[in-house]
N, C-alpha and C positions, 0 to 999 in steps of 0.2 A: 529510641533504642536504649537499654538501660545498661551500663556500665559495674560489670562487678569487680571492685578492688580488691586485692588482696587485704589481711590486715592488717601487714606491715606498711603498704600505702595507704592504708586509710588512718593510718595513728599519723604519721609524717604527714597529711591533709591535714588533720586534727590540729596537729603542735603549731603547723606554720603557720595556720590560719591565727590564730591563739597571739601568735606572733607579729601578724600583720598587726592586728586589734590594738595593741598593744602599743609598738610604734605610732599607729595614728591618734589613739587618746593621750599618750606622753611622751610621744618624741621628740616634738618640734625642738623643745629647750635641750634635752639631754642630747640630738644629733647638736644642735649648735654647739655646746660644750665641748663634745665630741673633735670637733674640727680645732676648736680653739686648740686644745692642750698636743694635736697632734702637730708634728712640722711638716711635717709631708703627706699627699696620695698615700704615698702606699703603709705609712704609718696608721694613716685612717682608718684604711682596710684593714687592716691586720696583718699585712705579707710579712713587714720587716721587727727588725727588736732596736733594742735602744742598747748600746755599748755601755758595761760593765759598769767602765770607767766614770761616763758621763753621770751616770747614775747614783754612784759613790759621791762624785763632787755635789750633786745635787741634793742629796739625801744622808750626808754623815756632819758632824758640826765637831766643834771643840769635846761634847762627850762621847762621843762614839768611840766603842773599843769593839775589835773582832777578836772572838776564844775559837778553838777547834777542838769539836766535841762528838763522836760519834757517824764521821763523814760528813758535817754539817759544819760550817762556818761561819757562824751565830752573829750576827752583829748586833751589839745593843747598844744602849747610852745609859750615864749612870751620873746621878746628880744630887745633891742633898746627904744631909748625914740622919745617923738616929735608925732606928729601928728600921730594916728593908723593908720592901713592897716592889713586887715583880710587875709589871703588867703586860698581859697577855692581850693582844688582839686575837679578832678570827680571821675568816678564810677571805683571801684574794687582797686582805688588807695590810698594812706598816705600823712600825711604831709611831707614826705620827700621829695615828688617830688618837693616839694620847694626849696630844700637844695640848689641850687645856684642862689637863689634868696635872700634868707635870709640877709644875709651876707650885701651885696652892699646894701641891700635898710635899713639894720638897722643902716646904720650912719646915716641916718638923720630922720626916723621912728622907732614910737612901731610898731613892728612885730608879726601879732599874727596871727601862721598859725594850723590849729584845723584838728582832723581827723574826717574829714565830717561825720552826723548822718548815722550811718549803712556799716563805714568802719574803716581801719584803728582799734587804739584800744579803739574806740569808741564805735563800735557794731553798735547794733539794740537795739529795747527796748524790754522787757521781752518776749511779744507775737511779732512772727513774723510778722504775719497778722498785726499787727497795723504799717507796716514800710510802705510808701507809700510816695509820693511829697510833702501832706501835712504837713507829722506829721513830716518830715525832715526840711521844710521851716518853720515852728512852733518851732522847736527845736535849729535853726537857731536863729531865734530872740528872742528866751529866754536868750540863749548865750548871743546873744550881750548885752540885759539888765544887766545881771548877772553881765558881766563887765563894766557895766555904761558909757557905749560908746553913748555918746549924738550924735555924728558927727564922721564919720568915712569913707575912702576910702575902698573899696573893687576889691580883682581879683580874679575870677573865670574860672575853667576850668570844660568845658565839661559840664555833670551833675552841677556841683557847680560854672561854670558859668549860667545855668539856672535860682539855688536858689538864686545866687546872685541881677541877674535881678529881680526876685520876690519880692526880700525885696527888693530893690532900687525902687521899680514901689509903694509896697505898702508904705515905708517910705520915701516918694521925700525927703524930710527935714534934712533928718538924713544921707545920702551919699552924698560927697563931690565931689570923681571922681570914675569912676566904669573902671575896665578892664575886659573884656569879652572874653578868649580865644577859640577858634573854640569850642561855648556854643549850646548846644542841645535847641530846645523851639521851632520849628515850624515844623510843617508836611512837611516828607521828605522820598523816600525811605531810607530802611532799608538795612544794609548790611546782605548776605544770611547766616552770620554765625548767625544773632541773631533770623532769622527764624528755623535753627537748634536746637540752645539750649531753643527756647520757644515753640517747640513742643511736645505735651504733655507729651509722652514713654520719651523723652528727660530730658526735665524739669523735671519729676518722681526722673530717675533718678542723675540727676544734684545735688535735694536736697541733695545728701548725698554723691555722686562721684564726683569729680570736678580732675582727671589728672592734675599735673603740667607737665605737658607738652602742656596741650590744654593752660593752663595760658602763659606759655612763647611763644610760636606760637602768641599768640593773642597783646601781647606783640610787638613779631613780626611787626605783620599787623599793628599798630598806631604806629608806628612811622614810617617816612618818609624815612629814611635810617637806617637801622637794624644793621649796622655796628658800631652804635654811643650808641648803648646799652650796658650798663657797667655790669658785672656779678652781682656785686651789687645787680643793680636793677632788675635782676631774681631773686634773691634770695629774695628781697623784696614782690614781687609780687607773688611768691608764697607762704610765709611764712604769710602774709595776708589773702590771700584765703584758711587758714587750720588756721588762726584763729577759737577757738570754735564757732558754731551757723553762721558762715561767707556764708555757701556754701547756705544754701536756700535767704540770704537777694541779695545775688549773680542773685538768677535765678528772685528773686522777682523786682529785680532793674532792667533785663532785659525785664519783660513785661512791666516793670513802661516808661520804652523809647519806644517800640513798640507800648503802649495805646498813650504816650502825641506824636508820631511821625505821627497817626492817627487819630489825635483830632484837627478840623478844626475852633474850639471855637476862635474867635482874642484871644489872649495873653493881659497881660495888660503895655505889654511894653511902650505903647504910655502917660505913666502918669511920666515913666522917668525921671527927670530930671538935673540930676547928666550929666557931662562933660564924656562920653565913647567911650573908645580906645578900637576899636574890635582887636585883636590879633591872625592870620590864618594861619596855616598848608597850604600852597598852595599842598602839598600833602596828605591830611587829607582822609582817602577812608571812615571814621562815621558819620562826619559832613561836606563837600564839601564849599568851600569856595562860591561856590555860593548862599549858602544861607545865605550870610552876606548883600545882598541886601533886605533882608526879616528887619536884625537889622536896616538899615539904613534908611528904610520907616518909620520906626515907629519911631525913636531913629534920627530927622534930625540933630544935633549936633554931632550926633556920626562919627566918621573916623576908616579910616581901615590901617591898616600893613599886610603883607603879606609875609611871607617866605616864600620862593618858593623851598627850598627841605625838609620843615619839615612836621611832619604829625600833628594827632589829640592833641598831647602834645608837644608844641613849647616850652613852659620853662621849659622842663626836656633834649628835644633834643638838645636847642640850649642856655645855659640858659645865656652864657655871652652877647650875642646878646639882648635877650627879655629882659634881667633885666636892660639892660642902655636905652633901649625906654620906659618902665616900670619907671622908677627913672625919670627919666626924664619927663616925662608925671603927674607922682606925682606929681612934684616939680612946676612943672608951667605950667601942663595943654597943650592944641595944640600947645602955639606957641613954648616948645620945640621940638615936635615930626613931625611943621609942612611939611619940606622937606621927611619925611620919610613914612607918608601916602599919600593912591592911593586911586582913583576910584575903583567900580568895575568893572566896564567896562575892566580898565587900569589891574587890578587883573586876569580878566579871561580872556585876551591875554596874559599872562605871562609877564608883564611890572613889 
């Protein structure tokens, strides 16, 4: 007898199958991670959160300062003197994905890297609903006033290379040199897990379930070799996503990349014009280095790097590599980095 689905149950077949596949080719290591960084059952599953407190203790050190800027309660660390540099993570991640960057580039910079609005122990702002591209790129440049940053270089990953482009586009005047690592901002397929979790039964219940194990899996898949993942940073990544109020700014920040990854509006990249070192996962499966020819149309002064085994987070994978082309690009701009960028052409033949 032949069974006809609907095609609301036949995409939910589709995803979870997709799903299963997924777990049994790479799960084995990322469920064990999974269990490590959690203390408990029902931390594993997703049921419960991790207290504020606990989190703070674990995650703030001698530089950490928190500002209040826009319903947001920014927490960053600020280290080094000499010319600023902001650094931006992206989505579901901290400022610690920084951590071996910090270091090298605060001998001869202020360092001031922040847990982007709506992650990290920063949060969201009181109403969930008001968390969105705006009122994080708003929240953004409150920041930087707050600290009276007239002139300022900026690096961003992923998401917070996006915001970073934002503010760089809307305050040409005020960015010196911008770094942009494999940054989201132009219409692009979508990987099928983020069609999964923003489906609606899904998304439902997402607000309030999030598995550390779906975290470290995912974990997984961005970065380019899975082997280069420190327990660490499982335990990081999931102890973030059971921050209190974390798990819905979670599913809200994944429709916020499927609306801006099908939004055909130009960008206002083209008023750029800060000196930008694009920085690319040549195996990145969320942002695909091919659309660094999208920053490069708009952004003619811009250059590209290209790591060719790293994924969507090159300065957490690879950090001793990106922070001497990074410092180096600081400090004087193309003509240090110029033997070490390519075409894209030269990019997508694997050159």
């Amino acid at each position: 007898m032949r069974t006809n689905h609907s095609p609301f149950i036949q995409r939910l077949l589709t995803l979870l199958t997709l799903l299963i596949l997924t777990v049994v080719v790479s799960g084995c290591s990322a469920i064990g991670a999974s269990m490590k960084a959690t203390p408990t059952l029902s931390n594993w599953a997703g049921f419960t959160s991790m207290p504020l407190d606990d989190l703070k203790a674990r995650y703030t050190n001698e530089y950490s300062r928190f500002v209040r800027v826009k319903g947001y309660t920014i927490h960053y660390q600020d280290r080094g003197s000499g010319d600023p540099v902001i650094l931006m993570h992206g989505i579901f991640s901290a400022l610690q994905t920084w951590d071996g960057w910090v270091g090298e580039l605060a001998k001869t910079h202020r360092v001031i890297a922040l847990d982007m609005p709506g992650y990290g122990l920063t949060g969201g702002p009181e109403n969930p609903d008001d968390f969105d591209e705006e009122s994080a790129l708003d929240a953004f440049e409150a920041f930087v006033n707050k600290l009276d940053l007239d002139s300022v270089s900026l690096a961003g990953n992923s998401l917070g290379g996006y915001i970073a482009a934002r503010y760089a586009a809307r305050n040409p005047g005020r960015v010196s040199r911008l770094i942009l690592l494999d940054p989201f901002g132009y219409p692009q397929d979508t990987p099928w897990i983020l069609g999964l979790a923003t489906f609606p039964p899904v998304a439902f219940i997402g607000n309030y379930i999030q598995p550390a194990w779906a975290v470290t899996l995912n974990l997984n898949w961005v970065y380019g070799d899975a082997d280069r993942i420190q327990q660490k940073d499982y335990v990081r990544y999931v102890q973030m996503n059971q921050r209190p109020g974390a798990k819905p700014l979670y599913i809200r920040t994944l429709k916020m990349i499927e609306a801006r990854a099908e939004n055909f509006d130009p960008p206002p990249f083209k008023r750029i014009t800060a000196e930008t070192l694009l920085m690319w996962g040549g195996e990145d499966n969320w942002v695909p280095v091919s659309l660094a020819g999208k920053w490069m149309a708009d952004i003619p002064e811009a250059q590209l790097i290209v790591y060719p085994s790293a994924g969507h987070i090159p300065m957490e994978e690879l950090p001793e590599t990106t922070v001497r082309d990074a410092a180096r690009f600081l400090d004087r701009g193309f003509e240090a980095v110029g033997s070490r960028t390519i075409s894209l052409e030269q990019a997508l033949k694997g050159s």
